[in-house]
C-alpha positions in Angstrom: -7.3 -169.9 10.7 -5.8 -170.4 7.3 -3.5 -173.0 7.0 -0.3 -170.8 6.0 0.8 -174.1 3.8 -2.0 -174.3 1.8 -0.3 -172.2 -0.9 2.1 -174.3 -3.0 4.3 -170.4 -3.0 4.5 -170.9 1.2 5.5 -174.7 0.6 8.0 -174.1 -1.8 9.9 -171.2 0.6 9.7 -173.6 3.4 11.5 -176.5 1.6 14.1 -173.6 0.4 14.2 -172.5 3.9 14.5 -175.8 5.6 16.9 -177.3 2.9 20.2 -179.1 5.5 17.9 -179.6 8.3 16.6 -182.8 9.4 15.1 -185.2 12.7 18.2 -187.4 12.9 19.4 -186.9 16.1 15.3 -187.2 16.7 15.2 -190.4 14.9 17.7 -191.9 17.1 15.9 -191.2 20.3 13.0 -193.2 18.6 15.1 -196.1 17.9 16.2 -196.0 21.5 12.8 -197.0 22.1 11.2 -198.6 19.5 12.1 -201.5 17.6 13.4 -201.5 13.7 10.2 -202.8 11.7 7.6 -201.1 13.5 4.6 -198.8 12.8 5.1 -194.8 12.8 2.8 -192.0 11.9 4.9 -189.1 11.1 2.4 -185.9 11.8 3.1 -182.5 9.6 5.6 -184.6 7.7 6.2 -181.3 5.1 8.9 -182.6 2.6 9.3 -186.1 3.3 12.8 -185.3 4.6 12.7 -187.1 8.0 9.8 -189.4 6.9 12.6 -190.6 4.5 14.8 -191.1 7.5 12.3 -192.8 9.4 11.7 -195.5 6.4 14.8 -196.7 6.9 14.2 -198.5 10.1 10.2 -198.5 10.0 7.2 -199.1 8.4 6.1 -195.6 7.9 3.1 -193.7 7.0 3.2 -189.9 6.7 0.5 -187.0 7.3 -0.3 -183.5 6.9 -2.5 -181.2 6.9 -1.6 -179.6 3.9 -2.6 -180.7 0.7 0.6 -179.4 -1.6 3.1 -181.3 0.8 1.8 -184.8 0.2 0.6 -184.1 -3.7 4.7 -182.7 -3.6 6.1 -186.1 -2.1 3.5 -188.2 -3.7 5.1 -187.1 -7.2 8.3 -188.4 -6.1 7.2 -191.4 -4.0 3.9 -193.0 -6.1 3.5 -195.6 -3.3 3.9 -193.5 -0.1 1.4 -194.3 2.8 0.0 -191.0 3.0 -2.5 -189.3 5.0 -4.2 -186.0 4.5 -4.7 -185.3 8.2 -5.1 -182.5 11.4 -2.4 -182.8 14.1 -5.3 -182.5 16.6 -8.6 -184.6 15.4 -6.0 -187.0 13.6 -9.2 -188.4 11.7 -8.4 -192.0 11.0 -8.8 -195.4 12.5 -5.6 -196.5 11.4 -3.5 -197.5 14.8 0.4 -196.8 15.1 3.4 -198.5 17.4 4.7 -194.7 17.7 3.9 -191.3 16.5 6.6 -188.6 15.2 6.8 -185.1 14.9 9.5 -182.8 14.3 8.9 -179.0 15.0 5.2 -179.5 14.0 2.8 -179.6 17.1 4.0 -176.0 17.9 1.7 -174.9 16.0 -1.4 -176.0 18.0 -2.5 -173.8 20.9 -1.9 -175.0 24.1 -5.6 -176.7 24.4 -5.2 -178.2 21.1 -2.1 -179.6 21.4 -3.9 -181.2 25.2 -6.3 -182.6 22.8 -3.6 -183.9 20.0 -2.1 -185.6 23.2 -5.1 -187.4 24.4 -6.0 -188.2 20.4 -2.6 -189.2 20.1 -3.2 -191.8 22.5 -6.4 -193.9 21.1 -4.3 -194.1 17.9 -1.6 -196.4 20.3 -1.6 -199.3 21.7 -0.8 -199.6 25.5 3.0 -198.6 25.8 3.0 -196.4 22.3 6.0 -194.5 22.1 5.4 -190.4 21.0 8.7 -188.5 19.9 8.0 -184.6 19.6 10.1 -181.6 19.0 9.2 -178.2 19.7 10.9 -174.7 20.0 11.5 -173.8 23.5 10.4 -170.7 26.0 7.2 -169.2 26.9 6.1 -167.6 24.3 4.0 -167.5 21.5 4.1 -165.7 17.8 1.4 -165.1 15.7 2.0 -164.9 11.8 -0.6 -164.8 8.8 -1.8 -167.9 9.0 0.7 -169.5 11.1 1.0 -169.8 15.0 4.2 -170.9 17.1 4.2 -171.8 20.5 7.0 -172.3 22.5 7.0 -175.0 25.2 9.3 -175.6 28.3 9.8 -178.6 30.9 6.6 -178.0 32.7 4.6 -176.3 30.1 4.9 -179.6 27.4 4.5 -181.5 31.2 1.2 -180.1 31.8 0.2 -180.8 28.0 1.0 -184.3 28.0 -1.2 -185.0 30.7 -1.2 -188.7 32.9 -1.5 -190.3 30.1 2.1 -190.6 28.6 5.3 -191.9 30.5 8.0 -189.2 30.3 11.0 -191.5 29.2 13.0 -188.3 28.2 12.7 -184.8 27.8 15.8 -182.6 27.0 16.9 -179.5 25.2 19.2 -179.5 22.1 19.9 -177.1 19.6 18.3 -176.9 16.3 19.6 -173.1 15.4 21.5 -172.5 18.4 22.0 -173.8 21.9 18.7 -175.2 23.8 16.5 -173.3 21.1 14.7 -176.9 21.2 13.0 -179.2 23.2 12.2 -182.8 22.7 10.5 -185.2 24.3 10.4 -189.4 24.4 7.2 -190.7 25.8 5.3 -194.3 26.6 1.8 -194.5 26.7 0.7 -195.6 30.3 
């Protein structure tokens, strides 16, 4: 499939589109778990808006698998950590104390976001914290060059596997009430 965000005219509507929104309330859940100073890989980190955030309190590195968004945030930030790389082979030997995502991993299929789970996993050392976001419900859309899947209690249950502890998992509202779901997991 082609990557809908591969055309700098797609990126630029998304950061119009986007523009107010953010991961705090995501953020905060992280720092719940996972002390100031340490390592997170932000996955599909767009704009830089909640990899900005994340900064704050960590040591940061963000990805994605499109090329305009990190050329975009490398114009502003010269010396981000930045990584060109797919939310399901997550192609690095790099290793991270926790891994973020906000509204990203929805766009895997239901096998691939298994895989990203399990990848997820060798990039972390034993109790490696995962935060992910993700629309919720039970179905999937299909766009030009764009999927969403939608993901509830047992379906992102079944995805994650045995290998992650589930420390939290709630619904929130991005748009409106319980549109979103997010989870807060340990590596086993």
């Amino acid at each position: 499939m082609v990557n809908y965000y591969d055309d700098p005219k797609n990126v630029a509507d998304y950061i119009q589109m986007a523009e107010g929104y953010n991961g705090e309330e995501l953020i905060q859940l992280l720092r719940e778990v996972l002390p100031s100073g340490s390592t997170v890989l932000e996955l599909g980190m767009g704009p830089g808006v909640d990899l900005d955030l994340l900064a704050v309190h960590y040591n940061v590195t963000g990805s994605d698998r499109a090329q305009p968004f990190l050329d975009r945030y490398r114009l502003a930030h010269p010396q981000a950590d930045l990584l060109l790389l797919d939310a399901v082979t997550l192609d690095t030997q790099r290793r991270f104390d926790a891994i973020y995502s906000n509204k990203v991993l929805h766009h895997l299929t239901r096998t691939e976001l298994a895989d990203s789970f399990l990848r997820q996993a060798d990039l972390l050392p034993p109790g490696g914290v995962i935060v992910h976001s993700f629309w919720y419900g039970d179905n999937e859309e299909e766009y030009p060059g764009m999927l969403a899947v939608y993901y509830t209690e047992s379906t992102l249950t079944l995805a994650l596997g045995p290998v992650y502890e589930i420390l939290k998992m709630t619904r929130y509202a991005e748009m409106d009430e319980g549109d979103s779901l997010v989870c807060v997991c340990r590596k086993r």
